[in-house]
C-alpha positions in Angstrom: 126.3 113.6 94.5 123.5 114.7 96.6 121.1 111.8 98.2 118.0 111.1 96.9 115.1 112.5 99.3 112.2 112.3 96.7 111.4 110.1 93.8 109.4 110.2 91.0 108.3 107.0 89.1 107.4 107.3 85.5 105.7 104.0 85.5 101.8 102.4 86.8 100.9 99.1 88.6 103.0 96.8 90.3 106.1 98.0 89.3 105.9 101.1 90.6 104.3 100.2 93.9 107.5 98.0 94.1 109.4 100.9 93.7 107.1 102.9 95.7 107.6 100.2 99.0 112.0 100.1 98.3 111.5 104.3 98.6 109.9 104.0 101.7 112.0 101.5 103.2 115.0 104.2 102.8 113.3 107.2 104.2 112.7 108.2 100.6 109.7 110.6 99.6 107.5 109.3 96.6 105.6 110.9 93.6 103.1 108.7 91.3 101.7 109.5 88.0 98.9 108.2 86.4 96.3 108.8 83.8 93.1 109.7 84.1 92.3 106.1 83.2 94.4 105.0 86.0 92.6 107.5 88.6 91.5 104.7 90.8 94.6 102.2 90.4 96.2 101.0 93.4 100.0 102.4 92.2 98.1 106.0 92.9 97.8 105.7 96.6 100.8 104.0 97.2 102.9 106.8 97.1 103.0 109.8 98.9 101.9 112.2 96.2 100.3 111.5 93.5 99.5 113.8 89.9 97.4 112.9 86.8 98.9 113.6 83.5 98.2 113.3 80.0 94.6 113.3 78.4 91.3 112.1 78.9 91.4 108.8 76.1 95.3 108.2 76.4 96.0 106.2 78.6 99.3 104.9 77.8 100.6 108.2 75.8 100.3 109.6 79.3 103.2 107.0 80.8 105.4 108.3 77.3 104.9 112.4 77.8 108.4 112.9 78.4 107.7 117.0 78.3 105.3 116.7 81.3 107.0 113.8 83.6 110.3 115.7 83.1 108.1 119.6 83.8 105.9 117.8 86.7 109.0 116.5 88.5 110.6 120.2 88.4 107.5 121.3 89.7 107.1 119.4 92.6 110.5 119.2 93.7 111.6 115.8 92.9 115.4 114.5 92.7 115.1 111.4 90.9 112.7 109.8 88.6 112.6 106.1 88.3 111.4 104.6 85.1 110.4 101.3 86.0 110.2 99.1 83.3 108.7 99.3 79.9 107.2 103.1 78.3 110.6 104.9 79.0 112.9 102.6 80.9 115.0 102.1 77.9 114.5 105.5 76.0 117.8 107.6 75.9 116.0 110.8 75.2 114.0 110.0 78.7 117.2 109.8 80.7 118.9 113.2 78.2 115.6 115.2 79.2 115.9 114.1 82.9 119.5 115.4 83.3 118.8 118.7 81.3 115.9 119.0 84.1 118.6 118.9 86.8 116.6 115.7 87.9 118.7 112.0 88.2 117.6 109.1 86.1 117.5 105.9 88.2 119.4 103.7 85.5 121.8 103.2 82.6 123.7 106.5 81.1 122.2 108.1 78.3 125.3 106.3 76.1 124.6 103.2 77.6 121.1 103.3 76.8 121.9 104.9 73.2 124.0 101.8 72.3 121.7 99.1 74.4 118.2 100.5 74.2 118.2 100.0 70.5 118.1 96.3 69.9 119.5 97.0 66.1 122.1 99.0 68.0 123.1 96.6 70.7 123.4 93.7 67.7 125.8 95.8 66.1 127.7 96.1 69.1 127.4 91.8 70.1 128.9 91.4 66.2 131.5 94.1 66.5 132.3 91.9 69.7 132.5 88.7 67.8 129.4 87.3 69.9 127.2 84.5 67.7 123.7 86.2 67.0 120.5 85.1 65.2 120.2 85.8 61.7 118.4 88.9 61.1 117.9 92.5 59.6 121.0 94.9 60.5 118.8 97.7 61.6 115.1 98.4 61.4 112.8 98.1 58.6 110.1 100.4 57.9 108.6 99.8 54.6 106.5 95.8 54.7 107.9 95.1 51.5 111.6 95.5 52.5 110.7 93.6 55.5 108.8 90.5 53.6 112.1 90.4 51.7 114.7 90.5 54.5 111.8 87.6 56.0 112.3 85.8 53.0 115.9 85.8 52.7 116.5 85.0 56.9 113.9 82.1 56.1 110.4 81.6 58.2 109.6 81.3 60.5 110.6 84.6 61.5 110.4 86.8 64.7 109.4 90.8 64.0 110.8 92.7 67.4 110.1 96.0 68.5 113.5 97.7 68.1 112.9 99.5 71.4 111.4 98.7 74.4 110.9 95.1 75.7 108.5 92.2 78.0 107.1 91.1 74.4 105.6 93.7 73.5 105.5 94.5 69.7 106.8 91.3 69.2 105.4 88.6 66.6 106.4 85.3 65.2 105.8 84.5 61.6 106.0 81.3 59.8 104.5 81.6 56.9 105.4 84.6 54.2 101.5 84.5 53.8 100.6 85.9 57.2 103.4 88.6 57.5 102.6 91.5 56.1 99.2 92.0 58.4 102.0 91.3 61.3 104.3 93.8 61.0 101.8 96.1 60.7 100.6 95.0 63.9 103.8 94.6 65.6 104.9 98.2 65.0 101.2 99.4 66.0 102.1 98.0 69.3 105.6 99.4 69.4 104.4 102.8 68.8 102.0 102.2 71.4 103.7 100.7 74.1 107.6 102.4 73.7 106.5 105.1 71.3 108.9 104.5 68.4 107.0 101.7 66.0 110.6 100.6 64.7 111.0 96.7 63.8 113.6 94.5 63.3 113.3 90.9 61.6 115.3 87.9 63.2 115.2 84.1 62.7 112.7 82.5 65.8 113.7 79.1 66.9 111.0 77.2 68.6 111.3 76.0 72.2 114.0 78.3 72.8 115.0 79.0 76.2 116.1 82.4 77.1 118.5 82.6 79.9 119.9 86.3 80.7 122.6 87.5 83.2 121.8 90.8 85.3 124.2 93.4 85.7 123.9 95.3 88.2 126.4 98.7 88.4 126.6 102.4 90.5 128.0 105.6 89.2 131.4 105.0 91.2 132.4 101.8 89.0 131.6 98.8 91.2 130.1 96.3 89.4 128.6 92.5 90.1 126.3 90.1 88.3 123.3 88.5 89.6 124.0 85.3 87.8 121.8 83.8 85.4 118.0 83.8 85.4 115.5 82.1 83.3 112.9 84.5 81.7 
């Protein structure tokens, strides 16, 4: 596979002048986004071309046009898009369109991100595997009566989760039937928002949790190590 000699990352802020500064490092062209909101953020001039996208009063659909980050980077020339993390980073349909574009996605395969980028999907797969999960709905709940019922039956308190996506957003705990349905309402408000699906799932929340997860870190020729354990 050819190298990499310009990158595109589909993301604002910090992460992407992360990415931006990694780029450079490796003799790699860059190419920011950003909405018009974003015109004067510091993720803009970090790179070494820069485009607005989406709409005056959008500022976070902008980050989630798949159509134009996928058209932009045919248009400019750019190899590889990098999602960073949050808006697309987990969105299968992000990484399909990139490699119908001819354009690399910096991260998982489309299957891996079809069975992993859906929490419901990736329980199925840790119960298939005979892993010990929280109890919870099977896959996501649309309707808030369904979802006060699966609540009900898990027992409260309860955690609603943004079936896609991730870094706590559309996430909220429950503890009381009394206060859920205005929650879920609100939790898939933000989903929609923030990952562009506004699919929920319910799962039991135990307080004072810790949440300890082990990186994987893998390349398109099989090799394959773990970044041992890290405390979120």
């Amino acid at each position: 596979m050819k190298p990499i000699k310009k990158l595109l990352v589909a993301n604002r802020s910090e992460i992407a002048i992360r990415v931006f500064r990694s780029a450079t490092e490796l003799g790699i062209r860059t190419v920011a986004v950003y909405s018009h909101e974003d015109r004067y953020a510091l993720h803009r001039f970090k790179a070494d071309e820069a485009y607005q996208i989406g709409h005056v009063g959008e500022p976070i659909r902008a980050y989630l046009d798949i159509p134009a980050i996928v058209q932009l980077a045919q248009d400019v020339g750019v190899d590889a898009i990098h999602p960073g993390y949050g808006f697309l980073s987990e969105r299968a349909d992000f990484a399909a369109a990139c490699a119908e574009g001819g354009i690399r996605f910096v991260g998982p395969s489309v299957a891996a991100l079809e069975a992993l980028g859906d929490k419901t999907a990736a329980r199925a797969i840790a119960i298939k595997a005979g892993v010990p999960i929280l109890g919870g709905t099977e896959g996501a709940v649309h309707e808030v009566e369904e979802a006060r019922s699966k609540a009900e039956a898990v027992g409260f308190p309860v955690m609603i989760k943004a079936a896609k996506g991730g870094g706590g957003r559309g996430m909220r705990v429950v503890r009381t039937a009394a206060d859920f349905d205005q929650a879920f309402e609100s939790a898939r408000r933000e989903a929609q928002t923030a990952f562009g699906c506004p699919d929920v799932f319910i799962e039991k929340f135990i307080a004072h949790a810790k949440h300890i997860e082990v990186q994987l870190l893998g390349d398109e020729h099989g090799n394959l190590v773990h970044l041992y354990e890290r405390d979120c």
